[in-house]
KEVEX-420927 format. One record per residue: residue in three letters; x negated, y negated, z of N, C-alpha, C in turn. Coordinates in steps of 0.1 Angstrom, whole numbers, plus 5000, padded with zeros to 4 digits. Atoms other than C-alpha are relative to their C-alpha. Example, Ala and Ser with C-alpha at 12.3 -4.5 7.8 and 13.67 -1.06 7.14 Angstrom:
ALA499150125000487750455078499149885000;SER500950115000486350115071500849895008;
END
This chain:
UNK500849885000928693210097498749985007;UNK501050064992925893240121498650084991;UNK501749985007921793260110499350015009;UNK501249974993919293420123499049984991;UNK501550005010915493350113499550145004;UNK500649844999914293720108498549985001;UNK501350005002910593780115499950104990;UNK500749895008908794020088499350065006;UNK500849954994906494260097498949944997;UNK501550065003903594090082500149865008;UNK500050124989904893790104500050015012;UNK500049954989904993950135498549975003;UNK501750004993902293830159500350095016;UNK499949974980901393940198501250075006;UNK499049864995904094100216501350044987;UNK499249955012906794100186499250124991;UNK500249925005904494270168499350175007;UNK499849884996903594520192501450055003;UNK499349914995907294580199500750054987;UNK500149965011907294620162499250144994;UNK500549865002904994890159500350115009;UNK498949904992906895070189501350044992;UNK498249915005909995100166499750064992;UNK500649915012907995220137499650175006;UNK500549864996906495500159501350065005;UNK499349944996909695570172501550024992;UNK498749955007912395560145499249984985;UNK500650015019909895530109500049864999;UNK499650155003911095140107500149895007;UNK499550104992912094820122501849994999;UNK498949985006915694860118500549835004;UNK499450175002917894510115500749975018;UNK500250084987918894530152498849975009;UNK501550054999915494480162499649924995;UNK500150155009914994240136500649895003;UNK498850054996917994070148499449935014;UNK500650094987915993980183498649984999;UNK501250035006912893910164499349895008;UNK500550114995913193560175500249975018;UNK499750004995913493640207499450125009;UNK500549904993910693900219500150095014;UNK499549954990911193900255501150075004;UNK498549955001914893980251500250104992;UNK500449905015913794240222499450105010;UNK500649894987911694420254501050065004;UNK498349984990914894390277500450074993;UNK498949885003916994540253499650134999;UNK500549865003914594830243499650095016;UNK500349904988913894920278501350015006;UNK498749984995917694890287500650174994;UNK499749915013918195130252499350145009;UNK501149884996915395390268500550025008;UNK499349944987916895420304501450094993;UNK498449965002920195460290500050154990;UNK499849875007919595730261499250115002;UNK500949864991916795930283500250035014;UNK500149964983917895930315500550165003;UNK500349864994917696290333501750054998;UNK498649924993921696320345501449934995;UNK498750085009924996220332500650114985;UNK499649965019925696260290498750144998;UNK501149935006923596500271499349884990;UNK500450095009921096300247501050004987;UNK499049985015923596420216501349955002;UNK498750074998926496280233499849855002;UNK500550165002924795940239499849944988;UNK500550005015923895960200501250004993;UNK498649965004927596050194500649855004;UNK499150114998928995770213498949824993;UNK500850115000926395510201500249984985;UNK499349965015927295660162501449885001;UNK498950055001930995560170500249865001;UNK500050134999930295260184499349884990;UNK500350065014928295130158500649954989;UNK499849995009930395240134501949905002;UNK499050044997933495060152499649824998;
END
């Protein structure tokens, strides 16, 4: 079974904890996939700005359909 070392929010320093207080303002929380790349800030950016392009971009899906397929997939 694999282990991750989780940061807390009261452990979070320097950019972890600013990309920490970006998820709070933007979903209430730190949710556990963010937690999940804790140890791993730079790659915790990456993903969140991969996340941003993908579920705001202008043309394509609707945002509710990106929300739909990201639901399913989760839940798969």
């Amino acid at each position: 079974m694999a282990w991750i070392r989780l940061v807390s929010d009261e452990q979070a320093t320097g950019r972890l904890a600013k990309s920490y207080r970006s998820a709070i303002d933007r979903a209430g929380r730190v949710f556990g996939i963010v937690r999940a790349m804790s140890p791993a800030p730079a790659v915790l950016d990456a993903s969140m700005q991969f996340y941003s392009r993908i579920m705001f971009a202008k043309a394509g899906l609707t945002r509710r359909q990106r929300e739909l397929i990201a639901v399913v997939v989760s839940s798969a």
